[in-house]
N, C-alpha and C positions, 0 to 999 in steps of 0.2 A: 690475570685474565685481560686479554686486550678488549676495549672499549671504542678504540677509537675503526672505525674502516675507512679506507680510502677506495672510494668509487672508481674503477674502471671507466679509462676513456671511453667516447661512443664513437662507436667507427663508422663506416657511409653502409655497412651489412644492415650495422644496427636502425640506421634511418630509413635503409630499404623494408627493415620487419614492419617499421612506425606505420609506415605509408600504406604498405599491405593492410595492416589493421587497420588503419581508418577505412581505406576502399571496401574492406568485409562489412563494417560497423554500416557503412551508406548503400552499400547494399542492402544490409538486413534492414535497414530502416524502411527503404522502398518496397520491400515483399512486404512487410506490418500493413503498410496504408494501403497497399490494393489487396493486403486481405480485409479490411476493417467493413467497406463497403454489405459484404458478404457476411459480417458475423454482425451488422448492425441490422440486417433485414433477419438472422435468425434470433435475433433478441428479440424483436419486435413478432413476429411469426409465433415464437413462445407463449408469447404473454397474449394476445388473439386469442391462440385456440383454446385457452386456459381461462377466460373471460376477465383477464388481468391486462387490458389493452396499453393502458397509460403508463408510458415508463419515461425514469429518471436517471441520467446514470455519469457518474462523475469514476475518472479515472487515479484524481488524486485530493482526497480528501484536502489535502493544503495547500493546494492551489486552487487561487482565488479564481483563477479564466475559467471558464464553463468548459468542459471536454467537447471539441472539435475535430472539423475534417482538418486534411493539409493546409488548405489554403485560412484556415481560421474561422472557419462556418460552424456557428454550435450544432452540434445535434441533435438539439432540442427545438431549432428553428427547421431544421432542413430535414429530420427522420423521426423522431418520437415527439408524438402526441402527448398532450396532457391533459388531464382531467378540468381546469379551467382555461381553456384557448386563449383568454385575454392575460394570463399572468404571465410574465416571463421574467420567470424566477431565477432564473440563470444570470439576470444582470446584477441579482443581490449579492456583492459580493462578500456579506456576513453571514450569508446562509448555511453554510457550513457550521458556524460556531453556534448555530440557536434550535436546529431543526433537532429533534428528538430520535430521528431515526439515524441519522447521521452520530448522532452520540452514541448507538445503541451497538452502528458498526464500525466503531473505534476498539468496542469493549469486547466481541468477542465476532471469529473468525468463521462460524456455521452458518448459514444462513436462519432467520428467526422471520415470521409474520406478525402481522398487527391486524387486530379486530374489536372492535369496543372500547377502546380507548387504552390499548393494554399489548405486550407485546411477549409473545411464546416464540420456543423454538421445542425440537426432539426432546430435551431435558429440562428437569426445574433448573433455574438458574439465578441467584437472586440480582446478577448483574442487571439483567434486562426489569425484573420487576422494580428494579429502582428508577428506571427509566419514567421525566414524565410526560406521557402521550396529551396532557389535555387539551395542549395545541390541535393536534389532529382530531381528534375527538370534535374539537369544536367547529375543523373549515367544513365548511357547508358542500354538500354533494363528495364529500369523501368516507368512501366505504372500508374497502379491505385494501392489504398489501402483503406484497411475498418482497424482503430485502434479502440480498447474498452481497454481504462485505466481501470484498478481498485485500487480502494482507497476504504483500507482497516483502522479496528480502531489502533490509537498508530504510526499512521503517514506513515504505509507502504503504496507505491505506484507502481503495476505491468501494463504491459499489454502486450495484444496477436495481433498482426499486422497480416491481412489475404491481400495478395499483388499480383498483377501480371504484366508481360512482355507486354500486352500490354494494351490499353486503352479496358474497357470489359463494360462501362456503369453503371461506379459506383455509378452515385447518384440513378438510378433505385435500384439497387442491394442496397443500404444503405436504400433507403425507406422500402423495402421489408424485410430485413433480420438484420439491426442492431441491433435490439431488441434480436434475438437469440444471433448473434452472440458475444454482450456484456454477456448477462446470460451465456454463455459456458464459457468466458472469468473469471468471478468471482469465476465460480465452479473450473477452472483450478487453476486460481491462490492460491485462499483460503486453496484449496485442499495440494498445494504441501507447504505452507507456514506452514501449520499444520504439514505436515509428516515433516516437516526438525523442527519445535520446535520455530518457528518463531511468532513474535518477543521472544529472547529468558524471560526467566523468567517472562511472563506474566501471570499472575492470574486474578482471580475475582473479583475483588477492594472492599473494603468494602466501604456502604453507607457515602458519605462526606454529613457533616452539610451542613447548609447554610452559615453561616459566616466562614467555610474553600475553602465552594464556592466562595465568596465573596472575601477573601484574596487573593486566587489563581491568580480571574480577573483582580484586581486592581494589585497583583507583574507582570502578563503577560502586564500589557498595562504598565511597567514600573518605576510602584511607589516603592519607599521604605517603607521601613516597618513602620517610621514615619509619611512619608506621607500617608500611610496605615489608620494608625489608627486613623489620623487627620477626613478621608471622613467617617470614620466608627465609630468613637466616640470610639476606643477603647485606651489601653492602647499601648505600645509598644511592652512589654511583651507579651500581649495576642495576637497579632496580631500574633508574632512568635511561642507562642504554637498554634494557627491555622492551621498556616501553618507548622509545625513538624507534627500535626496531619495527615492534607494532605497528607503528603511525606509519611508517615507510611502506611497510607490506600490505598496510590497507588503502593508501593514498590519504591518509588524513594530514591534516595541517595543526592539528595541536591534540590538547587529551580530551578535551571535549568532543571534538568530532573521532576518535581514534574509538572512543567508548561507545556512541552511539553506532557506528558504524559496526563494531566490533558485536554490539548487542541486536541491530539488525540481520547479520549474518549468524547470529545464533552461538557465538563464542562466550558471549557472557550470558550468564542465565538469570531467569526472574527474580531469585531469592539475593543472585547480587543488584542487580540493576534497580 
């Protein structure tokens, strides 16, 4: 079996396709932002008639800048209200790693509410009741919430928090309205994660074999490349052009990233990864 492939020159067609793609890619990126405008006054319009006025809402959970317009303006300055006016929580940029809701939508993909110090969603779940609220529970003038995480492919994870001052009968309000108010929440998020180019350099992956599939699973659940080839009858060598293959076809740069990538696009499954 050959291993090795020699890459085909790039000819000036092929630099004409390049070019074309980026011009599509800054395109799409400019329809994102003058939709964002638009889908930021029906987040906000949402959470109003719903007595959920005060919202929060971050487009990439690991990214420490606050989600913003084009020019770099947070959102949280310039279109959503908050429950304390004088806090601007947005310039914390640890908040992510301490806020309980934020933990809550790392852990699971439906949208879930908070009330009394405690957080539900449609189903028992014990992920969320391990969740601990006592932070919230304790800031002062804070009532109820409706969160809709979204998890997005390639590992991004946002969401938009619709909150209020006082208690307004939130699991009514979540039975009746979460369903919207998650879908407004993926349109936001998707929407402004496209205009900023986010994740950057992601493409179209070209079609992976099955035994690059296979290699991928078995390096994410930990094996070496020996051990690799031991479960799959193959060589060493071939195991490794596999998995070069892999990396190439997803734009990775090693097996760290080729795995992650690989496991955001849904190639590798939970029980490997």
């Amino acid at each position: 079996m050959t291993e090795d492939r020699i890459a085909a020159p790039r000819t000036s067609w092929h630099l004409c396709q390049d070019e074309d793609e980026v011009d599509e890619v800054k395109d799409s990126q400019a329809l994102c932002w003058a939709e964002m405008p638009t889908l930021i006054a029906e987040v906000q319009a949402a959470g109003d008639a719903i007595g959920l006025p005060f919202i929060a809402a971050q487009a990439d959970l690991g990214d420490p800048e606050p989600m913003a317009d084009a020019d770099g303006r947070p959102y949280a300055e310039t279109s959503f209200r908050w429950i304390d006016p004088a806090h601007a929580y947005w310039r914390d940029r640890k908040l992510a790693l301490h806020i309980a809701f934020l933990t809550a939508a790392r852990l699971v993909a439906e949208p879930f509410y908070y009330s009394d110090g405690s957080l539900h969603t449609w189903r028992p779940t014990g992920l969320l009741d391990a969740v601990d609220c006592e932070q919230a529970k304790n800031t002062p003038n804070f009532g109820e919430a409706i969160i809709a995480p979204v998890h997005l492919p390639r590992g991004l994870v946002g969401a938009v928090f619709w909150c209020s001052r006082e208690p307004v009968g939130v699991e009514a309000l979540f039975a009746g309205h979460a369903g919207r108010l998650h879908n407004l929440a993926v349109k936001l998020v998707a929407t402004h994660n496209e205009a900023r180019g986010r994740p950057r350099n992601a493409t179209v992956p070209q079609t992976l074999t099955r035994r690059e599939v296979q290699c991928l699973r078995w390096a994410a659940a930990g094996k070496t490349d020996g051990e690799i080839g031991i479960i799959l009858s193959l060589s060493v060598s071939t195991v490794r052009f596999h998995l070069r293959n892999a990396a190439a076809k997803l734009g990775a740069t090693g097996r760290a990233q080729s795995i992650q990538i690989a496991a955001g696009l849904g190639f590798v499954g939970a029980r490997a990864a």
